[in-house]
C-alpha positions in Angstrom: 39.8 -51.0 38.1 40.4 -47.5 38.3 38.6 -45.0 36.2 39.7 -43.7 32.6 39.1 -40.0 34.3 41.3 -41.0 37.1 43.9 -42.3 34.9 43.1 -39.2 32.2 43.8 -36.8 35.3 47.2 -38.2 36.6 48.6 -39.1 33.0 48.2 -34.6 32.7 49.6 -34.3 36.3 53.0 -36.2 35.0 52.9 -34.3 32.0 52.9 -31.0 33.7 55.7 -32.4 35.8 53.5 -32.5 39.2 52.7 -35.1 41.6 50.0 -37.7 41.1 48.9 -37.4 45.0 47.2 -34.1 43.9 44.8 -35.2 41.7 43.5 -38.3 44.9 44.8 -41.2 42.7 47.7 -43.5 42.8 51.1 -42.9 42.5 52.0 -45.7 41.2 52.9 -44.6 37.4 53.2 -48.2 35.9 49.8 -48.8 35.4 49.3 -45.7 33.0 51.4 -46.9 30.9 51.8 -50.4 28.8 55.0 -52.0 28.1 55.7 -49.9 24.9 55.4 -46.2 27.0 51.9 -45.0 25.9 49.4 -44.5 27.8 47.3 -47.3 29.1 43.8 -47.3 27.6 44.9 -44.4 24.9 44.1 -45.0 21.2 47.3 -45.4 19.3 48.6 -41.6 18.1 49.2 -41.7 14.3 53.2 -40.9 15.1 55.5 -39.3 17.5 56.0 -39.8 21.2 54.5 -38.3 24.5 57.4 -35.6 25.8 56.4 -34.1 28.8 57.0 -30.2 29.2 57.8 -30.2 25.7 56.7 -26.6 24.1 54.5 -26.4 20.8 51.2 -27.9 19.7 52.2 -31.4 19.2 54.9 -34.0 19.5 58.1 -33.7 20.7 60.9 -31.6 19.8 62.6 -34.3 18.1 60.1 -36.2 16.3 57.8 -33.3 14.1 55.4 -36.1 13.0 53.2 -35.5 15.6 51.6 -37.2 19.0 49.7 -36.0 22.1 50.7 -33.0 24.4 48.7 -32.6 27.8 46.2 -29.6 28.1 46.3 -27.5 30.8 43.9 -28.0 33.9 44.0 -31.8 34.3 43.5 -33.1 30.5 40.6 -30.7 30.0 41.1 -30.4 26.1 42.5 -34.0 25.7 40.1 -35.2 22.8 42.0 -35.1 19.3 44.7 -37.8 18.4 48.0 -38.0 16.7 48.3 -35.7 13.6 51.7 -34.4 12.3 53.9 -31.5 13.0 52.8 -28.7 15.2 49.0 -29.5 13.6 48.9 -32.8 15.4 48.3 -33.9 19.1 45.8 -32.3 21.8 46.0 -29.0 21.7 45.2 -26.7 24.8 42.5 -24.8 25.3 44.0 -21.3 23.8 44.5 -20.5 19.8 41.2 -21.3 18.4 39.5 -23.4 20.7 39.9 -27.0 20.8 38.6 -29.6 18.0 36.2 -31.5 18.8 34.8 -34.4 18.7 32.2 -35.6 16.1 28.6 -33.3 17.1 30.2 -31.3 19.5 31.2 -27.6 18.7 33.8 -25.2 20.0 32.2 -22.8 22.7 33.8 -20.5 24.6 37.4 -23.0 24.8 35.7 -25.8 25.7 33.9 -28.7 23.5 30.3 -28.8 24.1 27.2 -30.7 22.7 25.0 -28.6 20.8 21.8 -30.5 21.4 21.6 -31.0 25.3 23.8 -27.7 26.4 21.5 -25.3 28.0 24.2 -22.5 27.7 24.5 -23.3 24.1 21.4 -24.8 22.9 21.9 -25.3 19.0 24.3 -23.0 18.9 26.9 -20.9 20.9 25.2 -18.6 23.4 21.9 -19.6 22.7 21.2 -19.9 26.4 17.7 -21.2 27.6 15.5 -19.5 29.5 15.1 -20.4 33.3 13.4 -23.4 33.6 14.2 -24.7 30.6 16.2 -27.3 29.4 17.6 -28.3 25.8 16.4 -31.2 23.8 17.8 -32.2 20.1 19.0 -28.7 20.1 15.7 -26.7 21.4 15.3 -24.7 24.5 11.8 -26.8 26.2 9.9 -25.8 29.0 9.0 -28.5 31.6 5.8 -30.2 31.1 3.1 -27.7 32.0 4.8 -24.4 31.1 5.0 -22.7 27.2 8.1 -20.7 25.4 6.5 -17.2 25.5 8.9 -14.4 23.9 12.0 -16.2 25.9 10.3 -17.3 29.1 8.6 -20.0 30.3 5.5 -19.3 31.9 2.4 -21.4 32.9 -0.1 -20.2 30.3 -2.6 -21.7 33.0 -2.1 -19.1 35.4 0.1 -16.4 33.5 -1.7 -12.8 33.5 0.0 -11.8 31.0 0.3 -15.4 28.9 -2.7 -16.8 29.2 -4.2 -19.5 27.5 -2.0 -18.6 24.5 1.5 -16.6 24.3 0.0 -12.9 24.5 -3.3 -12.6 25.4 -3.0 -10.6 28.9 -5.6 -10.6 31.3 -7.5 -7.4 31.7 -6.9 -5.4 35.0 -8.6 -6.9 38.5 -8.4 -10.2 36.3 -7.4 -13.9 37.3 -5.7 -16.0 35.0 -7.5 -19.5 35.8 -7.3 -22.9 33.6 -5.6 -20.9 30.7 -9.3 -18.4 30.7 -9.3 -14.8 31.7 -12.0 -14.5 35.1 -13.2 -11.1 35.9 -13.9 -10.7 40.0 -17.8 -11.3 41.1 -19.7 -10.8 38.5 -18.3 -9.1 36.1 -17.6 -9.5 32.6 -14.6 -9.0 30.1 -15.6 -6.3 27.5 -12.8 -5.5 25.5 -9.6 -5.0 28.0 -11.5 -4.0 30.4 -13.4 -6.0 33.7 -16.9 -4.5 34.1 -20.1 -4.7 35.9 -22.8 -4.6 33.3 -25.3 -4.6 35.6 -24.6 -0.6 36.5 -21.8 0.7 33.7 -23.3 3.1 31.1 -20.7 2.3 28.7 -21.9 -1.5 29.0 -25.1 -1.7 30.3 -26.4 -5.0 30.3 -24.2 -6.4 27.5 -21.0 -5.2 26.0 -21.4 -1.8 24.1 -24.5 -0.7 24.8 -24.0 2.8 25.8 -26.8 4.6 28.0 -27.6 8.1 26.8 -25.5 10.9 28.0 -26.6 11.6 31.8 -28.1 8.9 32.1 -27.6 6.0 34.3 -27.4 2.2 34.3 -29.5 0.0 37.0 -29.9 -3.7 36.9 -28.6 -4.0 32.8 -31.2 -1.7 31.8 -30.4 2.4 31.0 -32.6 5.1 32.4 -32.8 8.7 33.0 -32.4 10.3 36.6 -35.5 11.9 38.1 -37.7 13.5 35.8 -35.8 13.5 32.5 -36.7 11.2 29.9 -34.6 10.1 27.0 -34.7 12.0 24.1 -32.1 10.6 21.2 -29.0 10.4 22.9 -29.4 12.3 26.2 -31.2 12.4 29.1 -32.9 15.9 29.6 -35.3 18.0 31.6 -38.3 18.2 28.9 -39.7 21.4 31.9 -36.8 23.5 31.4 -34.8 22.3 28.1 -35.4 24.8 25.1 -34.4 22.3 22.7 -37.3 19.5 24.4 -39.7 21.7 25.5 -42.5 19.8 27.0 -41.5 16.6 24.9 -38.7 15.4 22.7 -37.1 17.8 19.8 -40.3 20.8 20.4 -38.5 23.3 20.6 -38.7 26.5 22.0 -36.3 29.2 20.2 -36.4 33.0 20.9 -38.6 32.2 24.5 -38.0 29.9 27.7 -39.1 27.0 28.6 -41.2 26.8 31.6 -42.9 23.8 32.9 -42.8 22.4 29.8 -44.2 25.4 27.8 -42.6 27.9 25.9 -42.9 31.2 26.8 -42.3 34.0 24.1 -41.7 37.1 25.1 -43.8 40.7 24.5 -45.1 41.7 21.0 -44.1 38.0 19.3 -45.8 35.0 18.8 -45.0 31.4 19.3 -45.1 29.5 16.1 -44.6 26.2 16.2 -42.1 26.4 18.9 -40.4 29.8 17.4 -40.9 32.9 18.8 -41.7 35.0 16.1 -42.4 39.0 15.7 -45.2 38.8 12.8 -44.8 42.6 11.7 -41.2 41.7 10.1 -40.4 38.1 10.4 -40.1 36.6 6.6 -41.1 33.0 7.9 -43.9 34.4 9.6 -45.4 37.4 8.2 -48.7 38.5 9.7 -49.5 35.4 10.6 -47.8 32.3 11.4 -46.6 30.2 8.6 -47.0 33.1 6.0 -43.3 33.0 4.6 -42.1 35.8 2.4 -40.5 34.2 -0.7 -38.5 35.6 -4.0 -36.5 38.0 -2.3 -39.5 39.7 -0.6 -39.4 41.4 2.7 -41.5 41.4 5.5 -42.8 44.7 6.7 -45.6 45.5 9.3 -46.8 42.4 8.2 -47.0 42.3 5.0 -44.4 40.6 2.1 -42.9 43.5 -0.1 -40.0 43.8 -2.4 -37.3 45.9 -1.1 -35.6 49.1 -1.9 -34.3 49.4 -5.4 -36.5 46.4 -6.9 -40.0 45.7 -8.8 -42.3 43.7 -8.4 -42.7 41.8 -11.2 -45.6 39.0 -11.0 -44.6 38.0 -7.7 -40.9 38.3 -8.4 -38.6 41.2 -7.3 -36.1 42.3 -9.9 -33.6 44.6 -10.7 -34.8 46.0 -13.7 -31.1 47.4 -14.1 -29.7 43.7 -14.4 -32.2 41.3 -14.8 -32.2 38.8 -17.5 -35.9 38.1 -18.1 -37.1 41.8 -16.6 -34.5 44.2 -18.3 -35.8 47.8 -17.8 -39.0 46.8 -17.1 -40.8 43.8 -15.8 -41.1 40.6 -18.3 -38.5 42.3 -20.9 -35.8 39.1 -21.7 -32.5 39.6 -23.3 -31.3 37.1 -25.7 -29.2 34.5 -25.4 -26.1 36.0 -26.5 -27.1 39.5 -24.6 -27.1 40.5 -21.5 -28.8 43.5 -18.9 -26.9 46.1 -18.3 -28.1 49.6 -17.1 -31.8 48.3 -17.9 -30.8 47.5 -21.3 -30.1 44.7 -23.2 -26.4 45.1 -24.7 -23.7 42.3 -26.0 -21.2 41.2 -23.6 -17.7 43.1 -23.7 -15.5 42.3 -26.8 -18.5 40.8 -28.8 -19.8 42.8 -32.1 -23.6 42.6 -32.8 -24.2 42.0 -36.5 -27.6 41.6 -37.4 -29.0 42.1 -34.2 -26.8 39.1 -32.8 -24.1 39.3 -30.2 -20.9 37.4 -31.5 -17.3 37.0 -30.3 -14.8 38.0 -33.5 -12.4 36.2 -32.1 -13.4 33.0 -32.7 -16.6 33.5 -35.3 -15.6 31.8 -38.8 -19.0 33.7 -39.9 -17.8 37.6 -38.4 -13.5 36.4 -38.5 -12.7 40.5 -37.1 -15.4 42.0 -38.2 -19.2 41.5 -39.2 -18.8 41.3 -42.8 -15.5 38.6 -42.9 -16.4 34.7 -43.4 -13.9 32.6 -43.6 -13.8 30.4 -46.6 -14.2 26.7 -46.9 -13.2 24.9 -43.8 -10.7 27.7 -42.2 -11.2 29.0 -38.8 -11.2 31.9 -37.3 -8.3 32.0 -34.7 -7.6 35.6 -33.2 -10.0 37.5 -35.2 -7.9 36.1 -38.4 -8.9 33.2 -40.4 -6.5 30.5 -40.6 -5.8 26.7 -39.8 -5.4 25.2 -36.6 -2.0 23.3 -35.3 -1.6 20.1 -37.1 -2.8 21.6 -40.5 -1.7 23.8 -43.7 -3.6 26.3 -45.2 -3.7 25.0 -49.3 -5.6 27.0 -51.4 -7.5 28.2 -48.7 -8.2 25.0 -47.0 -6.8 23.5 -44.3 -5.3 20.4 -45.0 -3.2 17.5 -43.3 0.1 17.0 -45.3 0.4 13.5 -43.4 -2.6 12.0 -44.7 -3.9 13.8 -47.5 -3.5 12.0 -51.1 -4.2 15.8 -52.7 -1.5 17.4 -50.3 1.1 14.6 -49.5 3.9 16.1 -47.9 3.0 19.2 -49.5 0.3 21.5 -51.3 0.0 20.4 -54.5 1.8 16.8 -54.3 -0.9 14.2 -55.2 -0.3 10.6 -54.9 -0.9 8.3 -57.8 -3.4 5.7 -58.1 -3.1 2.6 -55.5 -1.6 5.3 -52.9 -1.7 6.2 -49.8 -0.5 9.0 -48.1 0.7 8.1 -44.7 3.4 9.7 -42.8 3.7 12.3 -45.5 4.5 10.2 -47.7 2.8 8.4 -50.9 3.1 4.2 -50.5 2.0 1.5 -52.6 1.9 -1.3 -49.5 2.9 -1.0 -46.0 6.6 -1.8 -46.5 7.2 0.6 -49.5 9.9 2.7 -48.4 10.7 1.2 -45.1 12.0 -2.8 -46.3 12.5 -4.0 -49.8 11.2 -8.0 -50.5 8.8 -8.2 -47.3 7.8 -11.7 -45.9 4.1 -12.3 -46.0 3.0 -12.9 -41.9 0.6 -15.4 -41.8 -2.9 -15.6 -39.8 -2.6 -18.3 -36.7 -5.1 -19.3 -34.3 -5.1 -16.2 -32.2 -3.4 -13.9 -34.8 -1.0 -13.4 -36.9 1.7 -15.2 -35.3 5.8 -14.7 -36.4 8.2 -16.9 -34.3 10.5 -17.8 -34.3 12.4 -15.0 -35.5 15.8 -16.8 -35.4 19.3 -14.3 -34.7 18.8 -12.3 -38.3 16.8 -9.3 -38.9 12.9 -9.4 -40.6 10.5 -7.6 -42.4 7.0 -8.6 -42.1 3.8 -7.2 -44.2 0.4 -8.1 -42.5 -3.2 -6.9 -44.2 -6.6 -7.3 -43.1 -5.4 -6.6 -39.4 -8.7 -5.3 -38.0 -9.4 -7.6 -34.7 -13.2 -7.3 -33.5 -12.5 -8.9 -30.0 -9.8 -7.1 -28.8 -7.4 -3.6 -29.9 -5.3 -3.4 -32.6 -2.2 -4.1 -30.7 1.4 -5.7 -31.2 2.9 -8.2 -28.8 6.6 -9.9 -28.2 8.9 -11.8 -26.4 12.4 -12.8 -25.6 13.9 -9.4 -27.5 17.3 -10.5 -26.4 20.4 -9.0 -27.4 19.3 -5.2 -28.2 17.0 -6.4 -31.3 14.5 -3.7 -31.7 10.8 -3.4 -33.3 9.6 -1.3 -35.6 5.7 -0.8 -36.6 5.1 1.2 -39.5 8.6 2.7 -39.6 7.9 3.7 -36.1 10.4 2.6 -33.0 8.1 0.7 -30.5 8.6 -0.7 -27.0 8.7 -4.6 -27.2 6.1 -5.6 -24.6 4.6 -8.6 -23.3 1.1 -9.5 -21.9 -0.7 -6.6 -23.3 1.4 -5.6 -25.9 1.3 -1.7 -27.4 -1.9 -0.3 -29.4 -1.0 0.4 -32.9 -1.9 3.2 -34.7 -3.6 3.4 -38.1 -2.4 1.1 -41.1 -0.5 1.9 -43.7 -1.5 1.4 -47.1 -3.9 -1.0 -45.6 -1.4 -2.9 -43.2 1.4 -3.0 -41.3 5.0 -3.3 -41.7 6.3 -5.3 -38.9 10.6 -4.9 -39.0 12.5 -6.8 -36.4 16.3 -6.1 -36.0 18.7 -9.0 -35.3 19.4 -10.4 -31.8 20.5 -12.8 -29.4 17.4 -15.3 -29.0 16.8 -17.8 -31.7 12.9 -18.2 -30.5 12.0 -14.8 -30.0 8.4 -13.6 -31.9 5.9 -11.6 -32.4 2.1 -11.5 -32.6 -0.6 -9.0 -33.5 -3.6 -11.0 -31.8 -7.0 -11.0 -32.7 -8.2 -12.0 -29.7 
């Protein structure tokens, strides 16, 4: 029996009108074809007939229900049945791309299987790597060889892959059973292949760095010919100034010869310094006897120097000297100071009774010496007055915001039962702000109001003093632009921590929420 690509081949051939000899089958045109015209072995077409040469996408030019039309180079698209009109029959490879068959996608004009194409592995031109192949849609390297960043490589043996995707080899390395081998007998320290046997960055184990000239022998650091190791370097203890004769003796102002310091004419060495003892102040006279307090050393002795007195040990300008003002153990007071060897009050400060004060700011000297300011006024620019924040009533300064004498205004006292807050004299914390307040209620962890429904409220809450945490308000779900108000004050709605509310009013709070959009929206001042 001939083969259903054979018989696919020649059936295109007769379509396109050429001869069945090229495509190396029969001629014989009978057995492509049963009794009723269609091609043998096809599946039925859902209407139309076969017309060879025919032009359009499908059927023939007298039937527009549809049937098969060959695809050009030998049947190539021939893999969608029947359909109707121009939207039916096999369509060529042009316009589109051909439809495929169930799993298969369109690539490039031709049908292709998603899974197992290695040009289009799970998708169109997702090619594979060399070496790879595709399985259930997956570019996989053969057996012993890893995906690493779109190649496969033997992680065995790969410099640069080995072991794992991205760990490279050091340079002079071998890559070896997926482990990193240094030539010899060396070893890996950091990216690098070293001999720790003579490297003085690595002597003997990784990081252990020999002292600076020195050298490495056998693992172990050591200095080269006579110079031993003093902190971090290798030095010459016969010649080196700073390790004269041993580690950190030094040998500063002389030279170091054979390992002692030599000083030069009319100094001495002291303690590895060479020092002139007629007017060195760290060795005066003798070595070891430092001048101190601003003394000076001459021809060996400690003395104060031009322009000061010795004062019990101390040299002091007399002229400006706090505790030796003119003359030695004379202190100015506190609010005095030295000045031309006496003791005189600062600039812009009066002395009144013997005392230096600023009149500036003095409620006791407000100007002058003989102005006090009364009660509790202060003296602000040499006048007596009250600071920002309060009024001056009958010469005292007072808060109009708070004070039940002065509410609002000297003079305007609030009744019995009243507070002044805000200015204003209240009864309870809504008085002014809501008229017929609800009462909020104390829940487990505060007083709780929720939920709040669409409608506006106004809430009174006393005895709001929480021990455990601050006096704070919290809420949620403030949908639909409703808006809080504490105390007849506009406050942010916040969650979680809530805002820290000020001082009651009246001994509360007034808690007024506008209307909104969310029927469970609430509020809480917690005491906890």
């Amino acid at each position: 029996m001939r083969s259903w690509s054979c018989k696919l081949g020649v059936l295109a051939l007769l379509l396109a009108g050429a001869s069945t000899a090229a495509f190396g089958c029969s001629s014989d045109k009978s057995e492509l074809f049963d009794s009723s015209g269609a091609a043998a072995g096809t599946p039925p077409a859902t209407g139309g007939s076969v017309t060879a040469g025919t032009p359009g996408s499908g059927g023939s030019s007298a039937d527009a229900s549809g049937g098969s039309q060959a695809a050009p180079q030998g049947g190539a698209g021939l893999i969608s049945s029947g359909g109707s009109g121009a939207s039916g029959g096999l369509s060529p490879g042009g316009g589109g791309g051909p439809v495929c068959e169930s799993g298969g996608v369109s690539c490039e004009g031709k049908c292709i299987d998603p899974l197992t194409s290695e040009a289009h592995c799970g998708g169109c031109q997702m090619t594979c790597p060399a070496r790879a192949s595709c399985e259930a849609g997956e570019c996989s390297c053969r057996d012993d060889e890893s995906l690493c960043f779109g190649r496969c490589v033997n992680t065995l043996t790969n410099l640069e892959n080995c072991g794992d995707c991205g760990v490279k080899c050091p340079p002079r390395a071998d890559c070896s059973d997926g482990q990193c081998l240094c030539p010899d007998d060396e070893t890996i320290c950091g990216a690098e292949c070293v001999d720790t046997e003579t490297d003085v960055a690595n002597c003997g184990v990784c990081g252990k760095l020999c002292a600076v000239g020195g050298v490495c022998v056998d693992g172990d650091c050591g200095c080269p010919d006579e110079e031993i190791e003093c902190g971090t370097e290798c030095v010459d203890t016969t010649s080196d100034e700073k390790h004269c004769g041993d580690c950190d003796q030094t040998c500063t102002g002389g030279t170091c010869t054979d390992g002692e310091c030599i000083c030069p004419e009319e100094t001495e060495n002291c303690d590895g310094v060479c020092a002139d003892l007629s007017s060195s102040v760290d060795h005066c006279g003798s070595c070891g006897t430092a001048c101190v307090n601003g003394e000076v050393c001459e021809e060996g002795e400690c003395v104060c120097p031009p322009g000061t007195t010795d004062c019990d040990g101390v040299c002091a300008d007399l002229d400006v000297d706090q505790n030796h003002c003119g003359e030695c153990n004379n202190s100015c007071e506190a609010s005095k100071i030295c000045g031309a060897g006496e003791c005189t009050c600062r600039p812009g400060d009066l002395e009144c009774d013997g005392v230096c004060i600023n009149p500036s700011t003095d409620p006791e000297h407000c100007g002058s010496c003989e102005t006090e300011c009364p009660n509790n006024l202060n003296c602000i620019d040499a006048m007596c007055g009250c600071p920002a924040g309060l009024t001056d009533c009958q010469q005292t300064c007072v808060s109009l915001m708070t004070d039940e004498a002065h509410c609002g205004g000297c003079g305007k006292m609030c009744g019995d039962e009243q507070d002044c807050f805000g200015g204003q004299c209240v009864r309870t914390p809504c008085d002014l702000l809501c008229s017929n307040p609800e009462q909020a209620t104390l829940a487990e962890d505060g007083f709780r109001m929720e939920p709040l429904g669409l409608g506006g409220h106004c809430y009174e809450v006393y005895d709001y003093d929480p021990t455990e945490t601050e006096r704070r308000v919290v809420c949620w779900e403030f949908n639909g632009n409703r808006q809080l108000r504490v105390n007849g004050v506009p406050t942010a709605c916040q969650i979680d921590d809530g805002v820290v509310l000020g001082e009651p009013r009246a001994g509360g709070y007034c808690i007024q929420v506008s209307p909104g959009g969310a029927n469970f929206a609430g509020v809480l001042l917690p005491t906890r």
